[in-house]
Structures are given as C-alpha cells and as structure tokens.
N, C-alpha and C positions, 0 to 999 in steps of 0.2 A: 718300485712304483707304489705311490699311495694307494688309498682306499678314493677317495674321491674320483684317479684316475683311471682306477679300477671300474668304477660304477659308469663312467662316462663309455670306455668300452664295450662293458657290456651293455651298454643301450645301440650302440653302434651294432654288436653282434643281433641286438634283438630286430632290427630293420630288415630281414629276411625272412624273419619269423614271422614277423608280422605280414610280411608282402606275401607268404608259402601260404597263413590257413585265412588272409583273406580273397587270394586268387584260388585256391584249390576247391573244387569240384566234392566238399569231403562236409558231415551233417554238424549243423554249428560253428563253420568254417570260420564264419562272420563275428561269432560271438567272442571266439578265441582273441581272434585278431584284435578286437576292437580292446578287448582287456590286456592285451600283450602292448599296445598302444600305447594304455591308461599306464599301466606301468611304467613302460620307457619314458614318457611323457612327465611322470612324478618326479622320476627318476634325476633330474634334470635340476630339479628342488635341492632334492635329497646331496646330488654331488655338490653344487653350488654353496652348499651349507656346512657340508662336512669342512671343505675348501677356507673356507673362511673362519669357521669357530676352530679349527686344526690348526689353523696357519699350513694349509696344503696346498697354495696359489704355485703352480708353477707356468714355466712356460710352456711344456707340454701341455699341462690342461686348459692353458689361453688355446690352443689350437683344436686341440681332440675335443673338448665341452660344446662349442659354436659347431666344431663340425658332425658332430652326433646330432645336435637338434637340428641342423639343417637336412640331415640325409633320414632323419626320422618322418619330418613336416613332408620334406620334397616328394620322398617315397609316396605317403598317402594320400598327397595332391593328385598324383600324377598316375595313382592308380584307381583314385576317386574317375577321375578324366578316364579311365579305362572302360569305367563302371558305369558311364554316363550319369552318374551323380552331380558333376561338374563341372562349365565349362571349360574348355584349353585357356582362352584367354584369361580366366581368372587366376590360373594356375602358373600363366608367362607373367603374367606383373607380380604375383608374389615371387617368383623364384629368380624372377627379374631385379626385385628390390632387393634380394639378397644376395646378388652377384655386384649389384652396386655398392651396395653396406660394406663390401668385404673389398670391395677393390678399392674403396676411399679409404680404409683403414690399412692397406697395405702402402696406397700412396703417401699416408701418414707417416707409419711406422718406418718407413724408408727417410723421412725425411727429422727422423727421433721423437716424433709425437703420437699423444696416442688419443683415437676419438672411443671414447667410453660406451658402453651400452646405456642407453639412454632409456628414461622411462614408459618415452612410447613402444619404444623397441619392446620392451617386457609384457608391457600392454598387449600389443599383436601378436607375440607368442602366447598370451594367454589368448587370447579371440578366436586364433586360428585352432588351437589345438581344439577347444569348444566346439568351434565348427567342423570342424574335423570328424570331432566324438560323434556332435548329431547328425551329419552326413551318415558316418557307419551302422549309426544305429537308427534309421531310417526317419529321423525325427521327433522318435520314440521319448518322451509318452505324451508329447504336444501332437503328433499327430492323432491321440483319441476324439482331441476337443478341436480339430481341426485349426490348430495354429501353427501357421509358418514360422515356428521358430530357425529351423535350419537356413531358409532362405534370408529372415534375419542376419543371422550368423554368417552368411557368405557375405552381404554387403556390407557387414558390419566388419569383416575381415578386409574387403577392398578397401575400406574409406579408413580404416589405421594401418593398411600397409601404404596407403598413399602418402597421408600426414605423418609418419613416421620416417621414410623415403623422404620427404622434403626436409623433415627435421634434423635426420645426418647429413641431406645438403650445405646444411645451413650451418651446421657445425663447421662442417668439413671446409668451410669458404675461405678459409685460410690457407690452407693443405694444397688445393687446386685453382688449376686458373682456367675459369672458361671461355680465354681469350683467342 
C-alpha cells in the first residue's frame, strides 16, 4: 500500500476521533476536535499531492480518497445538526448532493466513462470544510466584532453545493436519460 493510501486511511481512522472529543462531555473537547478536523481536512491536500507528484494514482485510492472526505464532511454535518449548530435540511442537500455525485459516476463508470471532479466540486469542499471550521469554532474571532461570518459560510455552502450539483448534472447528461 502506498503512502498517499496510507494517509487517506488514516483520515478515515481520524473520523471517530474527531466525532469522540467533539461529542464527549470532557475540558477542550471542542478544541481537540476541531484541530483533529483541521488535520484530516489537510490531509486530503497532502494525499492528493503525494498521489500525483509519486505517480501513486490507484484504483484504490479513486475509491478510499472521495470516501474519507465524504465520511469526514458527513460526520461533522451531521453532528453539527446534533449540536443545533445547523439545520437538518442543510445537511440533507449537501449529503444529498453527494449520494447524487457518486451515483452518476457509477452510472458512468458502468457504462466505461468517467465524470471527473470538476472545479466546483473542489470549490465546495473548500466552502464547506470553512464552514465547518467556523461552525466548531463558534464564529470565532468574527464573533468579537459581531459578524456573521459563519452564517455566511452556511449559505455560501448551500448556493455551491447547488451549482456544483447542477454542474455534474450537466456533465453527466450524456451518461443518463431522464426520460
């Protein structure tokens, strides 16, 4: 196993860790988390990079890469939503968009084509992970001067997982028929 696919697991391992000292009842629980996060989150860079200046592309790590940042994002959406940090519904269309993303490129790939990650797609993992950060971290340090950044950050996370979502439709309109 490479190093690239190495580093993609251990973001996959860190998804517990991060979900243990941000649920846990324990002093700085939050702060751990949120840096345990920031890591796996980089992380993400770092494999993607290795992968490529290595020549370490495999087909395992087509699979295991997308699925660590998905089960990284999903995790702290959805225990954001625990947190009452943020809505359910915001959290059904992003994880929504991403059970679409993934089944048009399997419809593809069944059919020997393949829909590439595109640059919105990159975009919205950077927006959301942002939003993510300043959710955990309570808005900090735009909350001193009273600015909603963080609420920024959520609609600015809706409105590119929408047009990103449209944008692999639009890809993908070859691949499916929505007849």
């Amino acid at each position: 196993m490479n190093l690239a696919n190495k580093i993609s697991i251990v973001r996959i391992l860190l998804v517990p860790i991060f979900i243990f000292f941000l649920i846990a009842e324990i002093e700085n629980g939050n702060i751990i988390a949120t840096i345990v996060f920031i890591i796996a989150s980089l992380s993400d860079s770092l494999d993607g990079y290795i992968a490529r200046h290595y020549n370490q592309i495999t087909n395992f790590g087509k699979f295991i890469d997308p699925l660590a940042d998905k089960l990284l994002v999903s995790a702290a959406l959805i225990c954001l939503v625990e947190m009452g940090k943020l809505p359910g519904w915001i959290v059904i269309l992003i994880i929504g968009r991403e059970f679409m993303v993934t089944g048009l490129r399997g419809i593809a790939a069944t059919n020997g084509m393949v829909i590439a990650a595109s640059n919105w797609g990159k975009i919205k993992t950077v927006i959301q992970i942002v939003t993510i950060i300043s959710l955990l971290i309570n808005n900090y340090p735009f909350s001193l001067i009273n600015f909603p950044f963080s609420t920024i950050a959520v609609w600015a996370s809706v409105l590119i997982t929408i047009i990103s979502g449209v944008d692999y439709l639009i890809k993908a309109k070859n691949v499916i028929s929505l007849k």
